[in-house]
C-alpha positions in Angstrom: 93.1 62.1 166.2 92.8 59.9 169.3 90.8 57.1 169.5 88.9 58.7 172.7 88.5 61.6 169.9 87.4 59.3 167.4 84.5 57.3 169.7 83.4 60.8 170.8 83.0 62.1 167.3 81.5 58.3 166.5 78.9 59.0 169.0 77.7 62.5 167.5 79.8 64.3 169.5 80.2 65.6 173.2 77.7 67.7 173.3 75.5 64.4 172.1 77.1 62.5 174.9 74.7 62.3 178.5 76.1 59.4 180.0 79.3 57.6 179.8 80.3 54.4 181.8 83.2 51.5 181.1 81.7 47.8 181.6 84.6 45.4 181.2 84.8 45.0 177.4 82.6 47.9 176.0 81.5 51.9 176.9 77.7 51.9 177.9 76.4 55.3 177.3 73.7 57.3 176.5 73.0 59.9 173.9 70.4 62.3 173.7 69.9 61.8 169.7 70.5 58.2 168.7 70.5 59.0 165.0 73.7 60.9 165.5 75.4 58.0 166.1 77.8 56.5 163.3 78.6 53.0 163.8 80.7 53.3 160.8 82.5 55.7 162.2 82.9 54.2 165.6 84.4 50.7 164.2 86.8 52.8 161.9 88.1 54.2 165.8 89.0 50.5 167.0 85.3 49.0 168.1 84.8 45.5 167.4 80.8 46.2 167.5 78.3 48.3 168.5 74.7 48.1 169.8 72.0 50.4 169.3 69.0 50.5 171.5 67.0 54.2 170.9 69.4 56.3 172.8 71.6 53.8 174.5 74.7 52.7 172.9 77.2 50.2 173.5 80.5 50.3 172.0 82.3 47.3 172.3 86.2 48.0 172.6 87.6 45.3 174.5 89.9 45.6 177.9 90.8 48.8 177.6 87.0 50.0 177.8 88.5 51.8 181.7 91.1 54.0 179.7 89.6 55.0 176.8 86.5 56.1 179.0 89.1 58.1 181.7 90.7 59.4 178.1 86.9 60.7 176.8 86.2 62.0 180.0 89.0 64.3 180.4 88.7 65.5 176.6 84.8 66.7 178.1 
């Protein structure tokens, strides 16, 4: 499994996944059931932290934030 596979399954899943949007370092994005999310799962895929605000989720992944979010966005 990819690690764009990996993050998306981290994050509950595409169909869990509204928004999705690179930021230097991390992958802002949005999800329409926060408690989906698996943080666990999500630093076992690479990221060196993630935040957690209600149904906005940063996942902190470093300078390749621009491909892994081009490589998430064409597995959606």
């Amino acid at each position: 499994m990819s690690k764009a596979e990996q993050i998306i399954a981290g994050l509950g899943g595409a169909d869990n996944i509204v928004e999705l949007e690179p930021c230097i370092t991390r992958l802002r994005t949005e999800v329409r059931d926060g408690s989906k999310v698996n943080e666990a799962a999500l630093k076992a895929a690479g990221a060196h932290g993630v935040m957690k605000v209600g149904n906005n989720v940063q996942v902190v992944v470093g300078p390749e934030a621009d491909t892994i979010a081009n490589d998430i966005e064409d597995l959606m």
